[in-house]
C-alpha positions, 0 to 999 in steps of 0.5 A: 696535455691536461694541466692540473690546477694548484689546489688553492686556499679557497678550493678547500674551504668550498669543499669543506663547507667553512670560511678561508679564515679557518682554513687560514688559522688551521695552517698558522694559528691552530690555538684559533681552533679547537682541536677537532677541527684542525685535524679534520681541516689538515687530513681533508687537505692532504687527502686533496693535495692542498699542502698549506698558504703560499709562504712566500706569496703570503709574505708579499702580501702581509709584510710578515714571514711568520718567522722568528729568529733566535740569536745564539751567544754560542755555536748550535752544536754547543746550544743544542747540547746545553741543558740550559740552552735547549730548553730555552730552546725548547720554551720558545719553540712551545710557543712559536709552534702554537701560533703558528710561528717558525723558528729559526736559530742563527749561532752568534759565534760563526755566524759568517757561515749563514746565508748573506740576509738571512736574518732579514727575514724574520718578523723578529729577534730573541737574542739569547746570551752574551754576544760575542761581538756586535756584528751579527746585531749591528746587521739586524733590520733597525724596525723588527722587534729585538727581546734580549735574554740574560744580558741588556741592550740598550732600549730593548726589553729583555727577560731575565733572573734575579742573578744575584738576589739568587747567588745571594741565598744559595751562598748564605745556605753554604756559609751556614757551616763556616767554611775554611777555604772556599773558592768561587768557580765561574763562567765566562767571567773574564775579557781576555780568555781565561780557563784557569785561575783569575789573576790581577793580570784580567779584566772582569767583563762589566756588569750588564754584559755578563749574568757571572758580574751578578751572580759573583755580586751576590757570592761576594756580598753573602761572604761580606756578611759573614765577615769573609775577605772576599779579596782573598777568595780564589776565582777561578774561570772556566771559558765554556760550559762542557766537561771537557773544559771544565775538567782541567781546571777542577782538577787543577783545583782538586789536586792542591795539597789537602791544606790549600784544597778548597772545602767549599765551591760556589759554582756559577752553573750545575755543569761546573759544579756535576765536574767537580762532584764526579773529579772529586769521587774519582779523587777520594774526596769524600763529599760533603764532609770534605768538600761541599759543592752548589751549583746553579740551573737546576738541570735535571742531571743534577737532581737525578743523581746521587749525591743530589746537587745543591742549586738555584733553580732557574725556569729555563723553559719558562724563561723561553715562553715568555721571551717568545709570548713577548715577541709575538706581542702576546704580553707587554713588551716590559722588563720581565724578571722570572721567580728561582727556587733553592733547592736544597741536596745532599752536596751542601746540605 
């Protein structure tokens, strides 16, 4: 019986006429090529049945797995079909995939579900978002680079926005025609879970534990300046970024009778503010002669739709390249703060 010897790294390089080091970076750093060449390197080795480096006898040798690890605050389902988290997502894949990283994607919550050790095999960890406990990160090899996103951990870099310097200006921008009842819709605001309106009764989260804390800092500093008790500015939480959870408590908000109803919302996020834009056209309520509306995030749905929100724009897909490009040590491991953008629409004109 004949037995066929595995084609190996070196075969093709012979047969190829090039170093092992080529062959090496055309399989896990294709930006070491150009582009002509790699392609030439993987439809030769095809052709030849040479599919690629062990991994696994290359993680023996080197101590590296070429895997990283992204931390979710939330479910994949919830992640991936967040406009904000998926591209985020869609950041950090860009650059894993030009340097020849894998990407891998562990959901904070339900995280029993993964497979005992699983985050051990990472090179390293981008945590995105507020954990809903410790015990995911807790578990984390101690000597593997952590970056945190949207929240702090102590001693880790992280890549953040001006939260309140950009809650600050899009409230200025709305309280330029003084309103008469405004409201302040967040998200995740609140300890205790909360879908509904925030009372004495809750505990608001701390401020380096949720962006919410800062973005309401910048809402409450702009109404101060304005001469708004913001003691008596109704918060309302809302416990997840969907519709359907977003849904009841607008409505609750919508359906009070017209004196009480608020003339203008500050929404802590593009899918809140989209809900209320949709509940209050369903209702007749014209916007925005009766109801003014800003969100924040910038999403794509909100600038494609008419009327055209008006929001803070936040670089979520940048926010995700320069998590990655510091994970892989391609800029300094620092304390990284991405630029916003106002941009103005038609809901808060």
């Amino acid at each position: 019986m004949t037995v066929h010897r595995r084609m190996t790294l070196k075969d093709l390089a012979q047969a190829l006429g090039v170093s092992t080091a080529t062959i090496s970076n055309a399989f896990n750093r294709p930006d070491q090529l150009s582009p002509t060449l790699r392609e030439r390197i993987l439809k030769e080795a095809k052709r030849l049945g040479y599919s690629g480096p062990d991994a696994k006898a290359r993680s023996l040798r080197t101590g590296r797995s070429r895997i990283i690890a992204v931390i979710l605050a939330e479910s994949l389902t919830y992640s991936l079909n967040d406009a904000v988290a998926s591209e985020f997502l869609s950041g950090v894949a860009e650059v894993l995939d030009a340097h020849g990283h894998t990407l891998l994607l562990l959901p904070g919550r339900g995280h029993a579900s993964q497979p005992p050790g699983s985050a051990n095999i990472a090179d390293g960890f981008i945590v995105y978002g507020l954990m809903p406990n410790n015990k995911l990160l807790d578990e984390l090899p101690t000597q593997r680079t952590l970056v945190a996103v949207d929240f702090d951990i102590e001693g880790c870099p992280t890549v953040h926005i001006d939260d309140t310097a950009a809650s600050y200006k899009i409230a200025l921008h709305a309280l330029r025609a003084p309103p008469k009842r405004p409201a302040i819709i967040n998200l995740r605001l609140t300890k205790e879970a909360c879908n509904g309106r925030v009372t004495p009764e809750h505990t608001l989260l701390p401020n380096t534990s949720t962006i919410s804390r800062a973005r309401l800092e910048g809402f409450h500093t702009a109404l101060g300046e304005k001469g708004v008790d913001t003691d008596q500015v109704p918060l309302w939480n809302i416990e997840e970024n969907t519709f359907e959870v977003c849904a009841p408590v607008i409505a609750e908000i919508l359906d009070q009778p017209e004196e009480q109803r608020p003339d203008l919302l500050l929404c802590m996020s593009d899918r809140i503010a989209l809900t209320a834009l949709t509940l209050a056209e369903q209702r007749g309520i014209r916007v925005p002669e009766e109801l003014r509306i800003t969100g924040f995030d910038g999403i794509a749905e909100g600038q494609y739709r008419a009327p055209r929100l008006t929001t803070v724009r936040q670089d979520s897909v940048g926010k995700g390249r320069v998590a990655a490009q510091m994970i892989l040590g391609r800029v300094p491991l620092a304390q990284q703060l991405l630029q916003t953008e106002l941009l103005l629409g038609d809901t808060c004109p």
